[in-house]
C-alpha positions as CSV (number, residue, x, y, z in Angstrom):
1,X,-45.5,83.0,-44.9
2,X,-48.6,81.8,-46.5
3,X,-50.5,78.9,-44.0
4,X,-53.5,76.5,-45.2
5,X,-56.1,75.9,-42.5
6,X,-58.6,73.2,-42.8
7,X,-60.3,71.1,-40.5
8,X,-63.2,67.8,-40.5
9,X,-62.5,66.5,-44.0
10,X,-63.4,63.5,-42.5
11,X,-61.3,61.0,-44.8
12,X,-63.2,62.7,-47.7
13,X,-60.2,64.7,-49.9
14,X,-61.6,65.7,-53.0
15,X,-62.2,68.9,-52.0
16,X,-58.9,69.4,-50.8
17,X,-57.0,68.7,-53.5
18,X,-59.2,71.4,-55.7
19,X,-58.0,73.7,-52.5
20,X,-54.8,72.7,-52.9
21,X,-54.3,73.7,-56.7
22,X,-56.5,77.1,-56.0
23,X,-54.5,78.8,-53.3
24,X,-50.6,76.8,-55.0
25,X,-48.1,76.4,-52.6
26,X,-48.2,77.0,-49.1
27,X,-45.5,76.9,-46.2
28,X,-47.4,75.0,-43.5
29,X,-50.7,73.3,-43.2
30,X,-52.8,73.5,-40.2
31,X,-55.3,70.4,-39.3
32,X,-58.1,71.1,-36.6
33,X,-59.0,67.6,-36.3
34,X,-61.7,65.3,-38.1
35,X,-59.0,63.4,-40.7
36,X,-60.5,60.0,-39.9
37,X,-56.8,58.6,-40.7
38,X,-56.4,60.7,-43.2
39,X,-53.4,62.6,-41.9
40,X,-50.7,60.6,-44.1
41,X,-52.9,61.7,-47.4
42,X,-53.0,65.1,-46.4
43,X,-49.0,65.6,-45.6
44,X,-48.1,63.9,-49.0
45,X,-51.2,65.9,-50.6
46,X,-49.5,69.5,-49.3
47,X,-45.9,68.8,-49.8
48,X,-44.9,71.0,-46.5
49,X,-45.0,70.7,-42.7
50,X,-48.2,70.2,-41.7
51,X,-49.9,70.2,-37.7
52,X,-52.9,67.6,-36.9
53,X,-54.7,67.3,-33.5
54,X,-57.5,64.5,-33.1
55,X,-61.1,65.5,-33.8
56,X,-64.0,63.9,-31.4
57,X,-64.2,61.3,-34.6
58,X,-61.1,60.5,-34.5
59,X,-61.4,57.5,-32.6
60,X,-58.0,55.8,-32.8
61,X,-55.8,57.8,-33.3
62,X,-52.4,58.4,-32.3
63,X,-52.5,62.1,-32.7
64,X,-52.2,64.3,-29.8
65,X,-55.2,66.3,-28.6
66,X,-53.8,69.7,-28.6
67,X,-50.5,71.2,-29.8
68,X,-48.9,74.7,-29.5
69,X,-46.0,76.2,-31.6
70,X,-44.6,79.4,-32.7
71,X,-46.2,80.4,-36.4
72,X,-44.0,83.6,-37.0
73,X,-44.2,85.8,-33.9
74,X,-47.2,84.2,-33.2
75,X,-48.2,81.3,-30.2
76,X,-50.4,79.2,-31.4
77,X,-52.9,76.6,-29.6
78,X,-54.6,73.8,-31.6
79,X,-57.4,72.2,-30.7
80,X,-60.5,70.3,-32.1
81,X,-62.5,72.5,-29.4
82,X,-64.9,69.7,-28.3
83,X,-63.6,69.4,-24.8
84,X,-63.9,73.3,-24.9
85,X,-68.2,73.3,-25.6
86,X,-67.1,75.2,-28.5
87,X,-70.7,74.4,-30.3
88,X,-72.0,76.1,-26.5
89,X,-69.7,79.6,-27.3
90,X,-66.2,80.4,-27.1
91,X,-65.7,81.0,-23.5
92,X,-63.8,78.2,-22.4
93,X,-61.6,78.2,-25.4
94,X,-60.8,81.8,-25.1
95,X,-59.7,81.1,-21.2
96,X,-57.6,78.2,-22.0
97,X,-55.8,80.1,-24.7
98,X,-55.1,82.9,-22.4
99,X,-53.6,80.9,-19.7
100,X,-51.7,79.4,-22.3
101,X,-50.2,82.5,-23.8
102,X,-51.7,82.0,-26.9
103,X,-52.4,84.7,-29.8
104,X,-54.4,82.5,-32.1
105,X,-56.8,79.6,-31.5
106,X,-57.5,76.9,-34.0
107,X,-59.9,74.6,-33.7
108,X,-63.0,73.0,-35.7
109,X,-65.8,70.8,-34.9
110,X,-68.3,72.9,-35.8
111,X,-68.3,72.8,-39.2
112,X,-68.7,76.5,-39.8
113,X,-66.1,78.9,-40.5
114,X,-65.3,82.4,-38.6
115,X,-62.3,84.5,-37.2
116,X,-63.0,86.6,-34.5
117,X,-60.3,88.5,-32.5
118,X,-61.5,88.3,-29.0
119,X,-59.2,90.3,-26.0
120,X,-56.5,90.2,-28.2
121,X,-56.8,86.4,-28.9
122,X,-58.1,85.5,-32.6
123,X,-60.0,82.3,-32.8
124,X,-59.9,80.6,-36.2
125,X,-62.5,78.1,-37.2
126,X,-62.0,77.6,-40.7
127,X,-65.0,75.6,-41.3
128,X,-65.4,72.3,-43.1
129,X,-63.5,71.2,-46.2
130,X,-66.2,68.5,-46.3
131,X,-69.0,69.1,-44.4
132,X,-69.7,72.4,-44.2
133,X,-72.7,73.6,-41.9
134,X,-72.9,77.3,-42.5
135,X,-75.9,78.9,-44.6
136,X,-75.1,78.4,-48.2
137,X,-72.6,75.1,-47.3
138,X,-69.9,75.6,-48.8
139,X,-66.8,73.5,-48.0
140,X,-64.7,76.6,-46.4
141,X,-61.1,77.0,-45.3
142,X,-58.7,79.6,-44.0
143,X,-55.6,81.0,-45.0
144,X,-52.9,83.1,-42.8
145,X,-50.7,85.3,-44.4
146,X,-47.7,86.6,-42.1
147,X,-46.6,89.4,-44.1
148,X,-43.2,91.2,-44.5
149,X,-43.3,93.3,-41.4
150,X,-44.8,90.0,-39.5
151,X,-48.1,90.8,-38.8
152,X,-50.7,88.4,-39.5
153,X,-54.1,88.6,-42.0
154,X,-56.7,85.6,-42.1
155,X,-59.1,85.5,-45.1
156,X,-61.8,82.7,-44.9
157,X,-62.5,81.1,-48.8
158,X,-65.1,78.8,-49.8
159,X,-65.1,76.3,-52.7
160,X,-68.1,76.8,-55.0
């Protein structure tokens, strides 16, 4: 199972589309908030179920906050990670995603990419497709591979 993770494209989907024809088809997208109503644009861009949760600019949307579901064998929890102070650490997130069961973490706002497994929790920020923050700025992004024998690999690519 091949999944695209992005995050804060901010209504801005240029660079998404280029992901899009590097990395083909893919069986699910993942959202970590920031569309600025560009959720409809993004499912028709990916042709395959797709997850959005509002981002802290995301000021009217109906999207929910968080979300959990099953990726594989996986329990995931998505989240922007603003009402986690996830530009503070990753503290709170890594609590809440414990209490909740979870095995991976999504989230964004911080505009710079990173996976980190953490007490058996990874955390997946897969940067900015659009406004990327992290030395060198690239837009970034993340994709999950759940291979044959279900375990998971996360590779972080940038656009150049």
């Amino acid at each position: 199972m091949k999944v695209l993770v992005i995050s804060d494209t901010h209504g801005k989907h240029e660079n998404l589309r280029q992901i899009l024809f590097d990395v083909g088809d893919v069986d699910m997208l993942i959202h970590c908030g920031d569309t600025e109503g560009g959720e409809h644009t993004i499912m028709q861009m990916a042709g395959c179920p797709c997850r959005f949760v509002a981002g802290n600019n995301d000021f009217f949307s109906r999207l929910p906050a968080e979300d959990e579901f099953q990726v594989g064998r996986y329990k995931a929890f998505l989240t922007h990670g603003h009402y986690y102070g996830i530009s503070m650490g990753y503290e709170k997130l890594l609590e809440e995603a414990k209490f909740r069961g979870a095995d991976i973490a999504f989230f964004g706002h911080t505009h710079r990419p990173m996976v980190m497994n953490k007490d058996g929790v990874f955390l997946v920020n897969p940067g900015s497709v659009s406004y990327p923050r992290q030395e060198g700025r690239l837009p970034s992004y993340c994709i999950m591979d759940i291979d044959r024998e279900g375990e998971v690999h996360f590779s972080l690519n940038y656009l150049s």
